[in-house]
C-alpha positions, -999 to +999 in steps of 0.1 A: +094-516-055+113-494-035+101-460-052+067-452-027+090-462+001+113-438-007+078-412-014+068-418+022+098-414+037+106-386+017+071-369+031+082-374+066+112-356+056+140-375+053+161-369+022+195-379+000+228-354+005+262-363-003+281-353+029+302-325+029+342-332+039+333-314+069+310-344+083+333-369+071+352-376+104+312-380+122+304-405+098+337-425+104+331-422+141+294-433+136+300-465+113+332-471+136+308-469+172+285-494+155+309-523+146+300-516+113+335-514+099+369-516+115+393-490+110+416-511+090+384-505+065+393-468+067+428-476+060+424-497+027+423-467+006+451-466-021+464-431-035+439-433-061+410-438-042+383-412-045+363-413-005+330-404-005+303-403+024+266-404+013+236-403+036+200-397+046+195-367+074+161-367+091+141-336+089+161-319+122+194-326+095+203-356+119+228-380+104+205-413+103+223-436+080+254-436+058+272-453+028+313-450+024+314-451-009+357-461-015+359-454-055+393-468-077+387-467-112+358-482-123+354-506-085+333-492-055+337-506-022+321-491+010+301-495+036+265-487+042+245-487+079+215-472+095+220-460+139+203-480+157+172-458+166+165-451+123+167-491+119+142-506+103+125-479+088+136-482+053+166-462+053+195-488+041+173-497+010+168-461+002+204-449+005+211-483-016+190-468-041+207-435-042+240-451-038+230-477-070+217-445-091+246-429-082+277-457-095+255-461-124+262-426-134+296-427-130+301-460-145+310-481-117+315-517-134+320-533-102+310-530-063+324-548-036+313-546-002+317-566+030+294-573+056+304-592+093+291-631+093+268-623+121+250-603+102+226-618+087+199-597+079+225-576+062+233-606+042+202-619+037+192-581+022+222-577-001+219-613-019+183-605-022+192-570-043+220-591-061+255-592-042+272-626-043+291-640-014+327-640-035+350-654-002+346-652+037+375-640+056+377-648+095+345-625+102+338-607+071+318-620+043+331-603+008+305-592-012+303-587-051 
């Protein structure tokens, strides 16, 4: 289903990049500025976590949406939005894509995710591509 949405997108020249360590601190700020995560997020890293930003750029190479991708072992947790002006367009489900083809490959057994109770689009979309709600702490709905 999601394939000729990615096509047309693609065409109008959005694309896939894993982000350099250089655009690392940008993303943060970005997710950060859109109450998208808190920095305690940031912060839940252990030693052996493996940080990783993926995103689609718009033609122009403008950051338009972004997955944190936090990677222990075999469990990914992360974070995944769209700025504001790129919303609705298709983005989220084709970085979800990516980021699915991409924990596949590496053999991610489990992802984990969380998403603010307010949301509910956001929750609505991931139960509909197979989260589960696992818990619900204060304003965060955990994902799995």
């Amino acid at each position: 289903k999601i394939e000729p949405i990615i096509r047309r997108l693609e065409k109008e020249g959005f694309y896939y990049a894993e982000l350099p360590e250089t655009q690392y601190k940008t993303a943060e700020e970005m997710l950060i500025s859109e109450k998208h995560i808190e920095d305690y997020h940031l912060e839940a890293a252990t030693q052996n976590t493996i940080k990783k930003y993926y995103a689609i750029m718009s033609a122009k190479d403008e950051l338009c949406a972004v997955y944190l991708g936090l990677i222990d072992g075999d469990v990914a947790t992360g974070a995944i939005m769209a700025k504001e002006e790129y919303r609705m367009l298709g983005l989220v489900p084709m970085l979800s894509y990516y980021r699915y083809e991409w924990l596949k490959n590496n053999k991610i057994k489990r992802n984990e995710g969380w998403i603010y109770c307010d949301n509910k689009e956001s929750l609505k979309y991931h139960q509909r591509i197979g989260f589960e709600v696992k818990d619900k702490y204060l304003e965060d709905w955990v994902l799995e």
